[in-house]
N, C-alpha and C positions, 0 to 999 in steps of 0.2 A: 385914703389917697392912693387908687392901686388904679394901673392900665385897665383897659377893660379888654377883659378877657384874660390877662396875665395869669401866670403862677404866685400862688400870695407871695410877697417878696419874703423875703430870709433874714426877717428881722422883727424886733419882738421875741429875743433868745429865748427859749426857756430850758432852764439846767437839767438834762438829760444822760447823766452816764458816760461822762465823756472821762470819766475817773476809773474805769475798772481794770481790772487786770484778768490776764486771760486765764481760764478754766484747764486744765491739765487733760485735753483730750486733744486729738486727730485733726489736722487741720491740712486743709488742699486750697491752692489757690484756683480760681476759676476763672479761665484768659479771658473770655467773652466779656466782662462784665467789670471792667480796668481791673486786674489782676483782685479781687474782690474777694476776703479770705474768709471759706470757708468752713465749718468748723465740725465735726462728724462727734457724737459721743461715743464715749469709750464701748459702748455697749452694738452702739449700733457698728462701729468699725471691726466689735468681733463678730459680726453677723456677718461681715463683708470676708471675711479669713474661715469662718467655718462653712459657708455656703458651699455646696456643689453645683457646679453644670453638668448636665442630662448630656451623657454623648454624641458628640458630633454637634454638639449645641450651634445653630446659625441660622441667620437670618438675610438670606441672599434675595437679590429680587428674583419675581419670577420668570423674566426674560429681560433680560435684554437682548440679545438676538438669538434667533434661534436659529442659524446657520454660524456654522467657524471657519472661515476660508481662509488657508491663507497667510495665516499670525502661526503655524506652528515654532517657526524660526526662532519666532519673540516669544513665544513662551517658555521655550526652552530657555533664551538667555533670560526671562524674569527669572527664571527658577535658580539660577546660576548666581543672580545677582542677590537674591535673599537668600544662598544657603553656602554660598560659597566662601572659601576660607579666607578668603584675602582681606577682610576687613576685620579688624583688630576689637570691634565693638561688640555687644553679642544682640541686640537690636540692630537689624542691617536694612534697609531702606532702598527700595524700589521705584523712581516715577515715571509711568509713562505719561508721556506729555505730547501735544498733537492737538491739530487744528477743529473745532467741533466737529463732530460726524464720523471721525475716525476709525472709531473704534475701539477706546482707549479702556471705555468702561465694558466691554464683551471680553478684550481679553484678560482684565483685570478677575470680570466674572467666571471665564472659562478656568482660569489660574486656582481662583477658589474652588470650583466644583472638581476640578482633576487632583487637586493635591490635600481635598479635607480629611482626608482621613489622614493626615498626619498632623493634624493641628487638634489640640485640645476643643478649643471653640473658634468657629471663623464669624467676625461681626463687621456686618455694612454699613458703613458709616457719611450721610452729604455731608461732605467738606466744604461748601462752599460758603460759610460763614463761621467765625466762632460761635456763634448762639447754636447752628447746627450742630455741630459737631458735640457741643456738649446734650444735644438733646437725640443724638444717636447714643453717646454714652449712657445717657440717664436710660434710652431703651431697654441697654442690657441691664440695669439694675431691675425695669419693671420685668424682667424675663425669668431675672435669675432667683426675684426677693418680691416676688407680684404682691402680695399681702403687706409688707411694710411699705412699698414703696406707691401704695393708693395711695398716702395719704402722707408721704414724703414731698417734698419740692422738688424743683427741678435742678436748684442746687445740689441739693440734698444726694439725689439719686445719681448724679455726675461721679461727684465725691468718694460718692458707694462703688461705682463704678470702677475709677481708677483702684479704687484700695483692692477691690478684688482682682483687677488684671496683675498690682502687684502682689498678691498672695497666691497668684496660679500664672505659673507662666505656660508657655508651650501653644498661644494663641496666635491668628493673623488676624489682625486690624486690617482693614481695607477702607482709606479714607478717598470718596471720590468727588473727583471736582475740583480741587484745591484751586480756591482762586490765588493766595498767597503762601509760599511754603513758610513762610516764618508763623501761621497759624498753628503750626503740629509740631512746634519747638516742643512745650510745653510739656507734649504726651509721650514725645520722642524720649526727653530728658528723663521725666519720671517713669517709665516705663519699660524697660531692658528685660523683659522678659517674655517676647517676643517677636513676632514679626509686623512689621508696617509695610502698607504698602498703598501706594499714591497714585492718583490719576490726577493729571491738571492741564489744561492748555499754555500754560504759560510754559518756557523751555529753559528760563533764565530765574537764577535764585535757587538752586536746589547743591550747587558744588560744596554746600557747610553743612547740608543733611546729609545726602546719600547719592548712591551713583543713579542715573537715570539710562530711561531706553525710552531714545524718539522713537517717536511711531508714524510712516507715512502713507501714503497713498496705496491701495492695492495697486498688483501688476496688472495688464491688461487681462491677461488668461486667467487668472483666479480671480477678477471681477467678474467676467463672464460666468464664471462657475460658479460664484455665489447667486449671482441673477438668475441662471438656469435650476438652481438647487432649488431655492423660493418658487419661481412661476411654474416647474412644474412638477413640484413636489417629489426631487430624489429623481422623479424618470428622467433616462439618457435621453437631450433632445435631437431632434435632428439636424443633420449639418447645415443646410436651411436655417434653421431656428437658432444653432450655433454661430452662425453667422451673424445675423438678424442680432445676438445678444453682446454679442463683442462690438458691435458696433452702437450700439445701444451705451456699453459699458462705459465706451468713448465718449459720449457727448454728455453723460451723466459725472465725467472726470474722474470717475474710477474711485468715487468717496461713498464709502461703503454704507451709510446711513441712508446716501439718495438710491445706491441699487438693492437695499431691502424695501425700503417703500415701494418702489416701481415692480418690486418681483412677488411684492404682496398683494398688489394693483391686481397685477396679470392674473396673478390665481385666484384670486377673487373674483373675479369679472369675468374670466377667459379667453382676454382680449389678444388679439395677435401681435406679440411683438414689433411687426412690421407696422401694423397701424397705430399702435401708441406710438411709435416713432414720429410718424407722420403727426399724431395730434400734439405731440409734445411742443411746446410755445421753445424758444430758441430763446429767447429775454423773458427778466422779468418785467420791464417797460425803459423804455429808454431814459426815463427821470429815475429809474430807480441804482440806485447806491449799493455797496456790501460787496464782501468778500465771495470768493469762488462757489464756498459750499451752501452758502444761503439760495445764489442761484437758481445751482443744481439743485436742492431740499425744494426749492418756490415751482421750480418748473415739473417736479412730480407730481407735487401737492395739489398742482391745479386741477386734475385729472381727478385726483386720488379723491377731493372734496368735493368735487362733481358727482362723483360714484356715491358719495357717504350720503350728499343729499338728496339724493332720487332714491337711496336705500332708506334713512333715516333724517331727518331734518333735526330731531333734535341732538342729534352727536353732532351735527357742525356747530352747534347754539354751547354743547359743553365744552367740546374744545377750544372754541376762539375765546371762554371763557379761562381755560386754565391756562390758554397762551400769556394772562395778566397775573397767573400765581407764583408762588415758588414751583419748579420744576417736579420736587418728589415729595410723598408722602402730602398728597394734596385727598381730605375727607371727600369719600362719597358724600355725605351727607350736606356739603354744602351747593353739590349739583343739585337737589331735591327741591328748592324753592322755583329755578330756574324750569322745572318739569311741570311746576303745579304753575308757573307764568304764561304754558304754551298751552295748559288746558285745563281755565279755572277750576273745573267743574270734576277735577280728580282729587279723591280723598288721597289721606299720605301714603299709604300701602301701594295707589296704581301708580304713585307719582316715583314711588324708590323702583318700580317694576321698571316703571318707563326708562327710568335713568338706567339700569342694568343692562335692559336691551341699547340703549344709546350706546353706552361704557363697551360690548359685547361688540358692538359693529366697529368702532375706532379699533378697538383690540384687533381684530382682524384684518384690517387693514395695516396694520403695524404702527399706527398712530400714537398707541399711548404703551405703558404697560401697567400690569393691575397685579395689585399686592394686598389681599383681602380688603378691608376697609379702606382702601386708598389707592392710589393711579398716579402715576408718570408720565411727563410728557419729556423729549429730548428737548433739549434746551436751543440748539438752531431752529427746531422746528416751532418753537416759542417767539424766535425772533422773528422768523417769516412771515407767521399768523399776526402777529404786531405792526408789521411795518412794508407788507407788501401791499404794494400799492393799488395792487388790481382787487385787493379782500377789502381796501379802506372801510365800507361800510359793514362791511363783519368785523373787522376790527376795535370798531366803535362799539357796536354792540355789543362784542367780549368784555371789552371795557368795561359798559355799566351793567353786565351781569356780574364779572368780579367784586364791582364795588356792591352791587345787593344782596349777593349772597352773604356778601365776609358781614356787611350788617346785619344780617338775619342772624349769625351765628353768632354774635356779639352777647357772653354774660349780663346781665343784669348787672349795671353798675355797682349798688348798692350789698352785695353779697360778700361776703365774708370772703377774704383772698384764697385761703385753702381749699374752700368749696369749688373756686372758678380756674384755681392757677393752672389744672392739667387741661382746659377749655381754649385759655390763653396763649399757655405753650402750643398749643396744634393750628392757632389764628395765626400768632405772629409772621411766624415767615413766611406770610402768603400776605397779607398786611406791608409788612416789609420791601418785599417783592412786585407790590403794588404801587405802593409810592416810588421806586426807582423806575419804574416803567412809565409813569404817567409825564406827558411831556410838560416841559417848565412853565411853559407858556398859560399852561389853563389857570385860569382866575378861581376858576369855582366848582368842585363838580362834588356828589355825592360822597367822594371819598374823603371831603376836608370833616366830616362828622365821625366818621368810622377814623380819621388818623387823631384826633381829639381824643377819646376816647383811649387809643389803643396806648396814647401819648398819658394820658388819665391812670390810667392800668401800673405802665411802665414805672412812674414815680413812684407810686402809691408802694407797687413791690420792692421800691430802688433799684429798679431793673437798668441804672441808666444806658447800660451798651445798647436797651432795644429802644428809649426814648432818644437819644441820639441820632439815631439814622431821620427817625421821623421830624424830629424837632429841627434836622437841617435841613430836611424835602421840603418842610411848609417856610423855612425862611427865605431858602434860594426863591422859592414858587412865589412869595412875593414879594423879594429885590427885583425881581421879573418883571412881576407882573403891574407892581401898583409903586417901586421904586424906593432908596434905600430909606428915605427919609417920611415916608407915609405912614399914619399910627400908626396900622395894623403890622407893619412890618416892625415899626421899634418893639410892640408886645410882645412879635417872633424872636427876637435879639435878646430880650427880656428872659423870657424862658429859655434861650438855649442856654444865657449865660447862666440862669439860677440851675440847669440840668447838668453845666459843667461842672459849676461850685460842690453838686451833689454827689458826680463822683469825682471827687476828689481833685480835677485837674485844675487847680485855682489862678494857674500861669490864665488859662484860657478864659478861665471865668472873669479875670477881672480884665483884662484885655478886652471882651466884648462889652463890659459894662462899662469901662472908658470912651469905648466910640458910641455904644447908646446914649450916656450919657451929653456926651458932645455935641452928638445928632438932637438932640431933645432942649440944649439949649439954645441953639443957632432956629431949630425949623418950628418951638415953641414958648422957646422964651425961658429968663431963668429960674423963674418962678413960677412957670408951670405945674400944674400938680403932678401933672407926667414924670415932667422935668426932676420935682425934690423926688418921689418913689426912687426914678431910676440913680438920683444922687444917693438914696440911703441905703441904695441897694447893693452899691460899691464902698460906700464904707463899712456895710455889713462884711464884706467878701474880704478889705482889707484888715479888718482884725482879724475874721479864721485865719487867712495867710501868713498872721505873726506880723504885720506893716500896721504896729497898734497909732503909730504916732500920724500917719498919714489918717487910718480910722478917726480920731480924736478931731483931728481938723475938719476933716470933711464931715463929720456929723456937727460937729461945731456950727459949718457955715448952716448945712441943712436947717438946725433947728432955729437957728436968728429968722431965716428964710420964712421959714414954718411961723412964727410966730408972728412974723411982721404980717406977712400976706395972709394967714389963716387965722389968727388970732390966737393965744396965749393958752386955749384951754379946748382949741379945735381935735378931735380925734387923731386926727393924722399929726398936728402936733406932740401932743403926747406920747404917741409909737414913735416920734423923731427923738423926743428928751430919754427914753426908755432907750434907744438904739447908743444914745450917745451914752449915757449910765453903762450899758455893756462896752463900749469902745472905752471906758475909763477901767474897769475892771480888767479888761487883757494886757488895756497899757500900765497892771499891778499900782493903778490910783483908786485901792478900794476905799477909802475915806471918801471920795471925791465921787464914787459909781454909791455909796451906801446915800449919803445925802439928797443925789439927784435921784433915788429910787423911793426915796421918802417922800419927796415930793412929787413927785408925778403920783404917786398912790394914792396919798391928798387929793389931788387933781380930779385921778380916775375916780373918786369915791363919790366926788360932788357934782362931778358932770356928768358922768356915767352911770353911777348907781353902786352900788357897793356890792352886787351879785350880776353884773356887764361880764362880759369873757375876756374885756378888753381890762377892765381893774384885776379880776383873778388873775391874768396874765403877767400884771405888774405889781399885784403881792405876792407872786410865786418869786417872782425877779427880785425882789427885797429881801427874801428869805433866803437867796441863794447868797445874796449880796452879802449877811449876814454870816452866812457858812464861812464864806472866804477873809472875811472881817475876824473870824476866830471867835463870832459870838455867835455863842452854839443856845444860849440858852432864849434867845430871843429868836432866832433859824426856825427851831424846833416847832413852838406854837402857833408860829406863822405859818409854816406848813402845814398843821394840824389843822389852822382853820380854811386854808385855801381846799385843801383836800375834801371837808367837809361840807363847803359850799359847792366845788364842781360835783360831788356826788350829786347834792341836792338841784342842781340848774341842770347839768351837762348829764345825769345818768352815769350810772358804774363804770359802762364800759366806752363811754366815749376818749377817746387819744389823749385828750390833756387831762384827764381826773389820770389815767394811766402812767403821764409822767410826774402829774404831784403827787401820786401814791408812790412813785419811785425814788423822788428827791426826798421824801418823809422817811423812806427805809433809810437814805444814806445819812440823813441829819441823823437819824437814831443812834448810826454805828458810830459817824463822828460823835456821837454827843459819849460812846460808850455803852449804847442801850441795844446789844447786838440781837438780844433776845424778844425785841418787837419789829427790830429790822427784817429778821429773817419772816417770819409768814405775812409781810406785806410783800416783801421780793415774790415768793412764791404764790402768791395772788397773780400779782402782777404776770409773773414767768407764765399761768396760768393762760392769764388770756391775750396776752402775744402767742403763744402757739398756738393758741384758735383760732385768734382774727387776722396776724402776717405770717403764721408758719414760723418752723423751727431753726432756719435758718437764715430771717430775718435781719439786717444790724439792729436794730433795737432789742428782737429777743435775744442774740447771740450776748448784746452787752450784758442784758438783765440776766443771763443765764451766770454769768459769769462773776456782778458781784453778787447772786445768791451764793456762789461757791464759795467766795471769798467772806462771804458771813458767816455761814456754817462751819467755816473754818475755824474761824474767831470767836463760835462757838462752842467749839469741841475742844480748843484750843492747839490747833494745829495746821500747818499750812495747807493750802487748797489741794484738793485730790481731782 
């Protein structure tokens, strides 16, 4: 009885480790991901305190402009503001903040290259999500620790990361983009031991961090001098031409983003200032919308992409393409399909050439910027490409080359997480960034497979901060599109609320399972089989959340439901009688969960088969039942035999022989029998860190009651 297409529902408990106690090592919490605690061992935390960085260690982009006009003022006072005495803290906080285009991240970068040599390590950090931010962190751990950290997570490598900025102080973090300052609380907090420093466009939110310094517009005169520096590379121009560029400067609004494109045009081309002027468009169309600097960005660009494509045609095909990614650290290697599309009949070797030279002419044009394996685009000039009206049909086209590529580059479902996680980390936020850019309105487009998937991915790891974004794109997308009460959108409600339960936020969770709910029985009736899933799926959420006596009832009505309309020994029946058994066990009526799991086993044995995944499921439930009943000697053999059939049905390493080989170790230690518990833990501990990594919540539990066995095997408490 499950929606179609749904997340199986969250019911059907099975006792998994929800008993342990934590391991006496290293622990970070990690904000992206609901404050989700991370656990470092002792071993690897001293790796993170004995490591060195190579001097001057830093990973700065390779341009963001390559003119400084202008901002020495503000650099001076950034300097002033990160070293000066007046703040009582000794991590002291910098933001410049400023309208896209600005500038914000040049002087940010000029700050870095003029004052590294007084900084232990300088590390560039997109701020513009939490997920980013700890995947610039995990960077420096792959920089600092490359050999442990191939085959660390991306947890993992965060964790490492912080431990080492706090074993080495004397660093400047440069986090840019902040779309929220309360993102960098976190690093702020934990890390006083050196300097931060902020770029964001927001100007509001920063008075409980740090001082900031707006940043606006160049002056007339040092736009000009920026213009003339680009077009004609450093030579003095003539008064003529001086002229020509101040007035230039003027119509361009003196926003330093749009007079590097236009000064990169010129020398490019070697067109005469006077007549770019003249071809420069004055609007972007009179339907078109947006602030001042999109404008000015739209009306170079029209030029600028004219040039690219009488130069190059396939650099306008890559760009309108990354105009739909994240901003930075976007893989060369996902342009390479998009090259082998414009000329079947090229092997991969002419198709990576094509892209370089493509990549090579943007680059010169000031379009993007390139960072060995990866390239930048400014983030207005993302919006332009997106949404100027006169590009619409290159716009489109960006569109569904974003969505083909990100699916070309899609793991193999079926692969082991550790093998795929660092594949995934480099998809997501471009994935991410795809789904927020795609208008609400569309019903249907190539990307609703690649966000499945990426949605697929995200649980699988408990990544839920990056299943969340997606899981709300596709609900709004079809509150929109097909309206709140249409299956496919109660499926979407379905899974957002079982992604909420998963992390943790169960306020939310059961709040959307109550209007699912409601929705499902007005638009299908109360006996829908829609209808009892999404009923049992809210009395599942009401027992986590401790509301065992609301659970009890509501699985109560479910299964009379279940039994009337499905019949007494229907499958879904039975996961109903099982749900209700565990809503009697939270509400501590194990008598009353021990009987009703007796018989449903009965049940399962004779409708099902005595080796069904749906009976294993509900002998394992009987034996847990058993545990909490304080009868260990009947627990014990019932787990012995559940474990032995899913070996034999399901294979060694599938998920549920995995948590009845765990619930056997723990029957062992309750029963006393510590010295067979311990090397099934460590089986188990075994192939959790092969198949979800080492800082999994399942393998962090099972790591932790091996600890606690070992302990009670040596006779001494957990180390």
């Amino acid at each position: 009885m499950s929606v179609p297409g749904a997340v199986p529902e969250p019911s059907g408990v099975e006792a998994a480790g929800e008993r342990s106690i934590a391991a006496r090592s290293i622990a970070y919490a990690v904000s992206g991901d609901h404050a989700r605690l991370v656990v470092l061992p002792p071993e690897t935390a001293r790796s993170a305190k004995e490591a060195d960085a190579p001097p001057r260690t830093a990973n700065l982009p390779g341009s963001v402009s390559g003119e400084f006009v202008g901002r020495e003022d503000a650099l001076t006072r950034l300097r002033e503001l990160l070293t000066g005495s007046g703040d009582a803290a000794v991590t002291q906080t910098g933001a410049v903040h400023g309208l896209g285009g600005i500038g914000k991240s040049a002087l940010a970068l000029r700050y870095a290259v003029r004052y590294r040599h007084t900084y232990t390590l300088v590390w560039w950090i997109n701020a513009e999500t939490p997920e980013l931010i700890e995947s610039g962190l995990g960077a420096l751990a792959a920089r600092l620790c490359p050999h442990w950290a191939l085959d660390a997570t991306a947890e993992e490598r965060t964790a490492w990361a912080v431990a080492w900025l706090q074993y080495h102080p004397g660093w400047l973090l440069v986090f840019d983009n902040v779309e929220h300052p309360d993102h960098l609380r976190p690093y702020l907090g934990s890390l006083p031991g050196g300097h931060h420093l902020a770029t964001s466009r927001k100007a509001t939110g920063w008075h409980a961090i740090g001082p900031t310094l707006p940043l606006g517009l160049l002056d007339p005169a040092r736009s000009a001098d920026l213009l003339c520096n680009i077009a004609y590379n450093g030579q003095a121009p003539t008064p003529e031409q001086r002229e020509e560029a101040e007035a230039l400067a003027a119509e361009l609004g003196y926003l330093p983003l749009g007079l590097e494109q236009a000064g990169a045009f010129l020398h490019q081309t070697g067109k005469d200032i006077a007549a770019y002027r003249r071809a420069l468009p004055r609007m972007l169309s009179k339907s078109s919308e947006g602030i001042d600097p999109e404008r000015t960005v739209a009306r170079v660009w029209n030029q600028s992409l004219q040039a690219i494509s009488e130069r190059n045609p396939l650099a306008v095909a890559l760009l309108a393409t990354a105009a739909w990614l994240a901003p930075d650290n976007i893989p060369r290697s996902l342009m390479t399909p998009l090259a082998r599309a414009q000329a079947p009949g090229a092997d991969e070797d002419e198709a990576e050439d094509a892209v370089d030279e493509a990549l090579g002419v943007l680059h010169a044009y000031n379009m993007i910027t390139l960072s060995g394996p990866t390239l930048g685009v400014h983030r207005l000039l993302q919006v332009v490409l997106r949404t100027s009206t006169t590009g619409a049909d290159r716009s489109a086209t960006g569109r569904t080359g974003a969505e083909l590529a990100l699916l070309a580059a899609l793991p193999p479902p079926d692969a082991p997480l550790p093998a795929v996680t660092r594949q995934w980390e480099e998809l997501m936020p471009h994935i991410t960034a795809l789904a927020s850019h795609l208008p609400p309105a569309d019903a249907a487009t190539e990307a609703s497979g690649l966000f499945d998937r990426a949605v697929a991915h995200a649980l699988r790891a408990e990544q839920m901060a990056r299943a969340l974004p997606l899981l709300e794109r596709i609900a709004e997308q079809r509150e929109r599109v097909l309206g709140d009460t249409h299956l496919h959108t109660l499926v979407s409600h379905n899974n957002l609320a079982y992604a909420y339960e998963r992390a943790g936020d169960l306020a939310r969770a059961v709040s959307l399972y109550e209007v699912t709910l409601e929705q499902c029985e007005r638009v299908l009736g109360v006996t829908h089989p829609s209808t009892l899933t999404s009923r049992g799926n809210l009395a599942s959420t009401y027992a986590r959340a401790g509301e065992a006596e609301r659970a009890v009832a509501l699985c109560e009505v479910t299964l009379e439901q279940c039994e009337r309309v499905l019949g007494d020994t229907h499958p879904d029946t039975l996961r109903s009688r099982n749900n209700l058994a565990y809503a009697y066990e939270r509400a501590g009526e194990v008598g009353r969960a021990v009987a009703l799991c007796e018989v449903t086993l009965e049940q399962c044995e004779r409708v099902l088969g005595d080796a069904h995944p749906g009976t294993l499921r509900s002998r394992n439930n009987l034996a847990f039942a058993y545990e909490r009943a304080g009868d260990a000697a009947r627990a014990v053999p019932l787990h012995e035999a559940t474990l032995a059939q899913r070996e034999r049905v399901l294979g060694d390493t599938h998920p549920d022989t995995l948590i009845s080989r765990g619930n056997l170790a723990y029957a062992y230690e309750r029963a006393g029998d510590v010295a067979r518990a311990v090397p099934l833990l460590e089986a188990v501990l075994a192939r959790h860190e092969r198949e979800l990594g080492r800082t999994h919540p399942d393998t962090v539990i099972c790591r932790d009651n091996l600890a606690r066995a070992r302990a009670a095997l040596e006779g001494g408490p957990p180390s």
